[in-house]
N, C-alpha and C positions, 0 to 999 in steps of 0.2 A: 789515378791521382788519389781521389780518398776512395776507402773501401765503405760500403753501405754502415760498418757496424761501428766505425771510427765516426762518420757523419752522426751519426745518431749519439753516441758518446759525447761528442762536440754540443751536438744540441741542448743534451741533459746538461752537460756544465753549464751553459749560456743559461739556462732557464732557473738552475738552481742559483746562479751568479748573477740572475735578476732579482731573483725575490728576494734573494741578500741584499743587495743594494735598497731597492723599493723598503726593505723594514729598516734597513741603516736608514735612509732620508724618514720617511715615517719618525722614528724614533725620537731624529735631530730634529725632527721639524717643532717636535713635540716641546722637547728640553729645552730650544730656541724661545717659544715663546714666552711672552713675558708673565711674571709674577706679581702678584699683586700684596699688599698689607693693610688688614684692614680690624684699625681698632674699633670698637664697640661698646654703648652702653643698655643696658636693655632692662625690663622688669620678666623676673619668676615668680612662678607661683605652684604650690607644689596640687597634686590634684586631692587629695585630702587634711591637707594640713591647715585650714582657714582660707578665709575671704581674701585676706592683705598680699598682695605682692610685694617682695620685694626686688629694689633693683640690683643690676650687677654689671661687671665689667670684665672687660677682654679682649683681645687681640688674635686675630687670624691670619695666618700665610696659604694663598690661594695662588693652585697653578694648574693651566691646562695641557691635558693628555691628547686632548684632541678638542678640534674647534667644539666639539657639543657635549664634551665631558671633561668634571675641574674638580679637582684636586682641594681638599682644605685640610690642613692641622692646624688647631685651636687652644688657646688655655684659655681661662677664666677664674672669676672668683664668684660667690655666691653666697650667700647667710641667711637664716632663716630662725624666727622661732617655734618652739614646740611647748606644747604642755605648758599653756598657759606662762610663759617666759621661762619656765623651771630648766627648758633645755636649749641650749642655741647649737642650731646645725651650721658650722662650717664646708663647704666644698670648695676643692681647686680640679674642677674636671680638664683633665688634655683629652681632644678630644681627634679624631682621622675621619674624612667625611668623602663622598663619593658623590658631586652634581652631575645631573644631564642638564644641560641649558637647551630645548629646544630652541627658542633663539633667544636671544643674547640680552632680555631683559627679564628673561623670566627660568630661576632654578627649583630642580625637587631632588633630593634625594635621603642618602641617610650614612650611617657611620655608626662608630663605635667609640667608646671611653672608657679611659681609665678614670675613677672618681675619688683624690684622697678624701675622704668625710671628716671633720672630726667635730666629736662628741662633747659640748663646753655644758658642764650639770651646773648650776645655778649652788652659788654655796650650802645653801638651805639645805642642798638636798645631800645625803650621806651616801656620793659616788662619788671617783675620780671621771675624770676625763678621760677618754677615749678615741682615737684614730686608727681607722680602716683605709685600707684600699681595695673598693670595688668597680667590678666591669658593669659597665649599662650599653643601651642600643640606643638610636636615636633615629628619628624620621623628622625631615624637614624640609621648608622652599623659600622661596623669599620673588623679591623682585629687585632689580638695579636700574636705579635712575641716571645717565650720564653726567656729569659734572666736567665739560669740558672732554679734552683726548684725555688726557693724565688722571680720570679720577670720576668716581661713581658715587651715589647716595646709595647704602643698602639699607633692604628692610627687610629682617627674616623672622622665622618662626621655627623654631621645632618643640619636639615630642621627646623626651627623656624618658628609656624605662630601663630599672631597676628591682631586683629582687630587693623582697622585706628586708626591712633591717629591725633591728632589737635594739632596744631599749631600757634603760633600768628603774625606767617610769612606763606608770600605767595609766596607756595598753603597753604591753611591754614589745608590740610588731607593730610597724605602723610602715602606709605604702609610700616610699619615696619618691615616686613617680612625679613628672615636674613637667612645667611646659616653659618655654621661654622663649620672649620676643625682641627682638632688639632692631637697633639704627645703627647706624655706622658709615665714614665716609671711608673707599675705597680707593687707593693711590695704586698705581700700575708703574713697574719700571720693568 
């Protein structure tokens, strides 16, 4: 009927024509579930730039890859003085993020950004204006309070780092390094 080396061919298809399905479901299970939007208000504060925070605002799209690990892309807006008012730093960072949720009210993880910066010199001062686009890292966690099935309280925190940026005030390097916290209610669809 079947020869030994046909039986075993037959096997190998069925086993590799398992693990294909197992990561097709896998995959769908993933893309199935649902996505989240989750606007936000929060205060920054850079970690050398002054005592004052200020606040800022933004919007996330958050989705899971698997029950204990979520997905985020972000933008934001951000402003900040420098040098005694002489310099206002604008950012509009977008930003890719990577959670593990051990369980499901509590996340850590971190990501990467693109940061457009720009550079607003105070009239006084004899520079124009200037805008960059730089990459930063980010480490951060948060925790999520339910709000009903449809929708969650977030409260998070990260860590922003960034190479020096330059300046055409002195110090003419200063660290842009930032931390930021923020709220935000979380809608699920």
């Amino acid at each position: 009927m079947f020869s030994s080396e046909s039986f075993i061919r037959l096997g190998r298809r069925c086993t590799v024509g398992g693990v294909a399905f197992l990561l097709m479901l896998l995959i769908g299970m993933g893309a199935c579930q649902a996505g989240e939007i989750l606007p936000m208000v929060g205060l920054s504060r850079t970690v050398n730039g002054g005592r004052d925070a200020t606040t800022f605002g933004g919007v996330a799209f958050r989705g899971s890859l698997m029950p204990m690990l979520q997905t985020e892309i972000g933008v934001a807006y951000r402003s900040e003085s420098r040098n005694d008012g002489h310099l206002k730093v604008r950012q509009w960072p977008v930003t890719a993020s990577l959670y593990l949720k051990p369980i499901p009210l509590i996340y850590a993880g971190g990501g990467v950004g693109w940061y457009q910066t720009t550079f607003d010199y105070d009239s006084t001062v004899p520079a124009s204006d200037e805008t960059s686009q730089d990459f930063g890292v980010h480490l951060g966690g948060g925790i999520q309070a339910p709000l009903g099935t449809a929708g969650y309280l977030d409260l998070g925190g990260r860590y922003v780092m960034m190479r020096d940026q330059e300046s055409r005030l002195v110090p003419e390097k200063f660290d842009p390094d930032f931390w930021m916290t923020s709220i935000g209610v979380g809608f699920k669809f």
